[in-house]
ZATI-170241 format. One record per atom (N, C-alpha, C): residue in three letters; atom name; x, y, z. Coordinates in steps of 0.05 Angstrom, whole numbers, always signed. Layout:
+---------+-------+--------+--------+--------+
: residuo : atomo :      x :      y :      z :
+---------+-------+--------+--------+--------+
:     ALA :    CA :      X :      Y :      Z :
...
+---------+-------+--------+--------+--------+
***
This chain:
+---------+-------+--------+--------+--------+
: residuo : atomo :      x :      y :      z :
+---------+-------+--------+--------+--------+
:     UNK :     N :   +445 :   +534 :   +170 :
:     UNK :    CA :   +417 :   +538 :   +165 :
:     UNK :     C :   +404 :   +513 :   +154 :
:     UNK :     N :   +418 :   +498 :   +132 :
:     UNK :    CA :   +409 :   +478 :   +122 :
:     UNK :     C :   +395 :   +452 :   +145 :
:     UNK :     N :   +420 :   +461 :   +164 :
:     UNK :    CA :   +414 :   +431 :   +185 :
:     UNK :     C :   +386 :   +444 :   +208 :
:     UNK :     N :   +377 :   +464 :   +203 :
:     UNK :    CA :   +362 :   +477 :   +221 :
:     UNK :     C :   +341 :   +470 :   +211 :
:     UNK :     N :   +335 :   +470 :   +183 :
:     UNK :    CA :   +313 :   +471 :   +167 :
:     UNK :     C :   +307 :   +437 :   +164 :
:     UNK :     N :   +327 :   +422 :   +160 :
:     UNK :    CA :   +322 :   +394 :   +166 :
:     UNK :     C :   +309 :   +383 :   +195 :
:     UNK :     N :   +319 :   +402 :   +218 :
:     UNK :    CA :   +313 :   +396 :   +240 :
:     UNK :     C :   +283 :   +389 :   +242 :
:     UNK :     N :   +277 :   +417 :   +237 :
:     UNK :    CA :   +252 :   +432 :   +239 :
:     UNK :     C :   +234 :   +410 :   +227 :
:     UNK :     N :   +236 :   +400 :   +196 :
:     UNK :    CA :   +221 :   +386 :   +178 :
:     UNK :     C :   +219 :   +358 :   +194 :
:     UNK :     N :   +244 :   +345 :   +209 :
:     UNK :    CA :   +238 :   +322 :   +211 :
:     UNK :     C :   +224 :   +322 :   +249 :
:     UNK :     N :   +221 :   +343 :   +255 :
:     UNK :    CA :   +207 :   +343 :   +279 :
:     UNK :     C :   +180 :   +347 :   +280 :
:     UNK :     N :   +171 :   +347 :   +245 :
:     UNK :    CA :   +137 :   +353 :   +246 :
:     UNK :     C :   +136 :   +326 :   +242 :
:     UNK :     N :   +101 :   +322 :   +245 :
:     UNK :    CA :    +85 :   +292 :   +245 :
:     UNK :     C :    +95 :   +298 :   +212 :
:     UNK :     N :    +84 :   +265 :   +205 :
:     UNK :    CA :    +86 :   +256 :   +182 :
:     UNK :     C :    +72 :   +264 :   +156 :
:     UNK :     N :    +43 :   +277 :   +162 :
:     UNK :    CA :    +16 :   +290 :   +146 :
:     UNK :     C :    +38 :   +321 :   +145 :
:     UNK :     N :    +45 :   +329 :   +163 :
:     UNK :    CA :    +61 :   +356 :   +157 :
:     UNK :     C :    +82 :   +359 :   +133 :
:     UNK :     N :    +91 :   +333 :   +144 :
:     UNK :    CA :   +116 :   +335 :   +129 :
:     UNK :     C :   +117 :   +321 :    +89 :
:     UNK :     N :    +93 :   +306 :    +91 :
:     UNK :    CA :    +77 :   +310 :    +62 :
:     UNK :     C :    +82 :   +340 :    +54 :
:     UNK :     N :    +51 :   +346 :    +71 :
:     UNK :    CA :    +55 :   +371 :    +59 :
:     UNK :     C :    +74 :   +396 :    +53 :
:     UNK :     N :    +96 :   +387 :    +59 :
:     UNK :    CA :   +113 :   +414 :    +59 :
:     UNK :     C :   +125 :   +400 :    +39 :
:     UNK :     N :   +135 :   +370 :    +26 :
:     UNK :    CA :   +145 :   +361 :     -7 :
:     UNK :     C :   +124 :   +373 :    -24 :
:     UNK :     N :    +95 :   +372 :    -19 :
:     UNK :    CA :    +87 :   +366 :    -45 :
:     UNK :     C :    +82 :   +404 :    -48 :
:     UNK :     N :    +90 :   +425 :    -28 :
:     UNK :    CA :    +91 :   +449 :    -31 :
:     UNK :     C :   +118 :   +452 :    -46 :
:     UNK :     N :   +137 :   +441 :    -34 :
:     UNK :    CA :   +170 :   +444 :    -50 :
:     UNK :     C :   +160 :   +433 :    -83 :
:     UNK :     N :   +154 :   +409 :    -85 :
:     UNK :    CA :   +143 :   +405 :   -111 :
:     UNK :     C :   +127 :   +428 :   -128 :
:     UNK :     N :   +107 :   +439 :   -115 :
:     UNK :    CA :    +88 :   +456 :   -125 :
:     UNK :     C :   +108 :   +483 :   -140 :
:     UNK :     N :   +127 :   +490 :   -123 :
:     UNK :    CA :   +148 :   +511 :   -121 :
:     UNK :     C :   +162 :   +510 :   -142 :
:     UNK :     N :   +174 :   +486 :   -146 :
:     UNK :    CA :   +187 :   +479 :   -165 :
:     UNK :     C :   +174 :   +482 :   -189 :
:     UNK :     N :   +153 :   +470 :   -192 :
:     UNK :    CA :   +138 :   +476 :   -219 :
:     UNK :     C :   +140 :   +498 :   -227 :
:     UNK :     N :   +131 :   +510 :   -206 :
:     UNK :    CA :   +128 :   +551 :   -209 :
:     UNK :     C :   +151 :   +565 :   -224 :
:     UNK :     N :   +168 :   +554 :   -203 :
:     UNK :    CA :   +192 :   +567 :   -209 :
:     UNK :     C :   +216 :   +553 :   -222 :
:     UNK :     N :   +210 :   +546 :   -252 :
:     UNK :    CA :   +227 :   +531 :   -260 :
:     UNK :     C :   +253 :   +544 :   -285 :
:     UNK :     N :   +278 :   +544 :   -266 :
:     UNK :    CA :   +292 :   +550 :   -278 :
:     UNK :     C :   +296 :   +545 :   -312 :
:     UNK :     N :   +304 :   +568 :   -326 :
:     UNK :    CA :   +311 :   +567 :   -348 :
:     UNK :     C :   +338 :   +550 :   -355 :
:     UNK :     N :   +353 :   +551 :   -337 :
:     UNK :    CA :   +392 :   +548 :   -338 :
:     UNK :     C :   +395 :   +517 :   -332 :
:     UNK :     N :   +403 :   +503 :   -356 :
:     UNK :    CA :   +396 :   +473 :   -351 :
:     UNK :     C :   +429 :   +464 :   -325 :
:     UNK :     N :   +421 :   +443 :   -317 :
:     UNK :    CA :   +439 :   +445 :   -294 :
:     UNK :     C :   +458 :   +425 :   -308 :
:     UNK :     N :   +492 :   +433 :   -292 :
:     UNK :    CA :   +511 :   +426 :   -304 :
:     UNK :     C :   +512 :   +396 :   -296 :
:     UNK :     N :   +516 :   +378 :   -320 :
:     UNK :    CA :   +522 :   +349 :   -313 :
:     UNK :     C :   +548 :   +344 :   -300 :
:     UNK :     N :   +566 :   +367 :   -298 :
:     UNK :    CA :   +602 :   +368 :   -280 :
:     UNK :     C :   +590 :   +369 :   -256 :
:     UNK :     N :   +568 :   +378 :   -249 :
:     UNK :    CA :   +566 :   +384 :   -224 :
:     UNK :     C :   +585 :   +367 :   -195 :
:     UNK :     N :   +587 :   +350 :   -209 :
:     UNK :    CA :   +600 :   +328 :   -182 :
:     UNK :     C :   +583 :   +324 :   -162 :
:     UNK :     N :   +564 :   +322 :   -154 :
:     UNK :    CA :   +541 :   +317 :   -133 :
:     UNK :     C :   +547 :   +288 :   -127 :
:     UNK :     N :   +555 :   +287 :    -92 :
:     UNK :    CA :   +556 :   +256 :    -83 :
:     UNK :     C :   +537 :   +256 :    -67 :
:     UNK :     N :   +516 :   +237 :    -84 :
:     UNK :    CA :   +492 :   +230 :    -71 :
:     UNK :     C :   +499 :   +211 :    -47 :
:     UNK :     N :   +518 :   +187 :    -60 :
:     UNK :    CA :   +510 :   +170 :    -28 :
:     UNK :     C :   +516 :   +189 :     -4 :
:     UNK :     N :   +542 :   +204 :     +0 :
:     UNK :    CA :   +552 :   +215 :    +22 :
:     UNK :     C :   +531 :   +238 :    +35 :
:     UNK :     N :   +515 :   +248 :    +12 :
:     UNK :    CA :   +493 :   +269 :    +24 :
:     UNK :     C :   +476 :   +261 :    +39 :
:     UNK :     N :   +476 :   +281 :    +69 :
:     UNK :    CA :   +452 :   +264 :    +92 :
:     UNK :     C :   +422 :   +273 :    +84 :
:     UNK :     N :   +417 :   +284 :    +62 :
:     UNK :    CA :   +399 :   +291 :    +47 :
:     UNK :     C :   +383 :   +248 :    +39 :
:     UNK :     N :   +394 :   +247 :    +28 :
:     UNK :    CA :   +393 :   +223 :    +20 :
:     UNK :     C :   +400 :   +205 :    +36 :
:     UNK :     N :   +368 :   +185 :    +41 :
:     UNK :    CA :   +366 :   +161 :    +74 :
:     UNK :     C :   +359 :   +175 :    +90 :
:     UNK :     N :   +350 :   +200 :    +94 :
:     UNK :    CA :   +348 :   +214 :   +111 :
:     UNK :     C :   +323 :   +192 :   +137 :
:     UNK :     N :   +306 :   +187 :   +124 :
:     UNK :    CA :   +281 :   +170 :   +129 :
:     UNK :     C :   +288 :   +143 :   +139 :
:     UNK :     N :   +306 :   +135 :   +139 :
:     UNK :    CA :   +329 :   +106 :   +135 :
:     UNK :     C :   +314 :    +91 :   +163 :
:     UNK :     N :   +317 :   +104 :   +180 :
:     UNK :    CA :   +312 :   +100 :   +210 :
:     UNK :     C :   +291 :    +97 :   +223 :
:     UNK :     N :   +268 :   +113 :   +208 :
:     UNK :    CA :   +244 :   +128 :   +221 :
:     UNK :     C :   +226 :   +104 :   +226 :
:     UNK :     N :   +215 :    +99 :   +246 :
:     UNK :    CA :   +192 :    +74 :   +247 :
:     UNK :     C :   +167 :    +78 :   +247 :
:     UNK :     N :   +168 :   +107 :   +253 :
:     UNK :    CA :   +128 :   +115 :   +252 :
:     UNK :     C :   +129 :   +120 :   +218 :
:     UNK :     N :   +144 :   +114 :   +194 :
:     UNK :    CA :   +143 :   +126 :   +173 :
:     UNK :     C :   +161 :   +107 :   +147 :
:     UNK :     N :   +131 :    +87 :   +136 :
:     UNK :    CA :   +146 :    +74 :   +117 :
:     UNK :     C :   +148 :    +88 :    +87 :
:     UNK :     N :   +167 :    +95 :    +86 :
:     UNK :    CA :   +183 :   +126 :    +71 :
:     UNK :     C :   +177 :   +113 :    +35 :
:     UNK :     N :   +182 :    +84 :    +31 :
:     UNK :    CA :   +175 :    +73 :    +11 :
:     UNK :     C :   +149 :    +72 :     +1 :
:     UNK :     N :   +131 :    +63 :    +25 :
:     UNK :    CA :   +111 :    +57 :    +12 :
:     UNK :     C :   +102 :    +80 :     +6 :
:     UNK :     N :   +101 :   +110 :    +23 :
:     UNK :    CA :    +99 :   +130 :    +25 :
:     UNK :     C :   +108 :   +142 :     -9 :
:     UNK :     N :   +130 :   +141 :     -7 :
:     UNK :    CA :   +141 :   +147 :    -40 :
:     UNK :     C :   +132 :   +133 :    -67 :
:     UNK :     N :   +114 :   +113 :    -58 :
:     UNK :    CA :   +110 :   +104 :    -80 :
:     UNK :     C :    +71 :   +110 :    -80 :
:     UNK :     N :    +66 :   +124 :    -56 :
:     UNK :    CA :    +40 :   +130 :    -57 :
:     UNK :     C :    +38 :   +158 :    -66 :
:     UNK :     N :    +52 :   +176 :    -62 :
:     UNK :    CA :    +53 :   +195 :    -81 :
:     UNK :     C :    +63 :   +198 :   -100 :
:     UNK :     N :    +82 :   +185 :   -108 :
:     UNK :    CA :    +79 :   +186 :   -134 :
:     UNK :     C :    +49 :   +181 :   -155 :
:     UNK :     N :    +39 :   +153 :   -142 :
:     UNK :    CA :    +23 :   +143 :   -154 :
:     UNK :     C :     -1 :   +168 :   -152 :
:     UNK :     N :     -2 :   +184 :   -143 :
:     UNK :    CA :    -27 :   +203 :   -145 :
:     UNK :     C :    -16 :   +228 :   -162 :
:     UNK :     N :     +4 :   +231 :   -154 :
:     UNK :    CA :    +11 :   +250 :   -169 :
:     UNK :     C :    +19 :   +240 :   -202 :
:     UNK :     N :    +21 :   +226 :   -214 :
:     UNK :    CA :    +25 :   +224 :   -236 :
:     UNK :     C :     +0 :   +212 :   -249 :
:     UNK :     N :    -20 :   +200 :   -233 :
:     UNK :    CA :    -48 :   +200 :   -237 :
:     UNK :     C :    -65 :   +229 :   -251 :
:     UNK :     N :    -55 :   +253 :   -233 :
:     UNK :    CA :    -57 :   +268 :   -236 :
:     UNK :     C :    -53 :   +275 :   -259 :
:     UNK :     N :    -24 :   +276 :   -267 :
:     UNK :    CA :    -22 :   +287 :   -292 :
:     UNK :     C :    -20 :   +277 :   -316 :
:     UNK :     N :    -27 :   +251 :   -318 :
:     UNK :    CA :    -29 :   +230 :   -343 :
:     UNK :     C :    -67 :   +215 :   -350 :
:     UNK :     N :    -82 :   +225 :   -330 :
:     UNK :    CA :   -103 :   +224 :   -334 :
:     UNK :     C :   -130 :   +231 :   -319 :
+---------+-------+--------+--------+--------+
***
């Protein structure tokens, strides 16, 4: 299911696919666990195709992109 849901996300245009982070973001806020998460977890970031996912993409510079929302979004909440 995971790889279905990746599918799906990286087959929308680019304005789509904003919007469906800054809804996951939104979500998150909402719904923010109480249960702080375990630092054992063992999570291997490099090996996760989660991570670089964008690595490739040419209609989509994923940096500048990431550093443009950030910059609004923390505009947002710092002043």
């Amino acid at each position: 299911m995971t790889h279905e849901i990746l599918g799906e996300f990286l087959s929308l245009p680019a304005e789509a696919q904003s919007q469906v982070v800054s809804l996951i973001a939104f979500l998150k806020q909402k719904y923010i666990y109480s249960e702080p998460l375990s630092a054992s977890s063992n999570v291997d970031l490099v090996n996760d195709p989660f991570v670089g996912m964008w690595r490739d993409r040419q209609d989509l510079d994923s940096t500048t992109w990431v550093r443009n929302l950030r910059e609004s979004e923390w505009s947002k909440t710092n002043g």
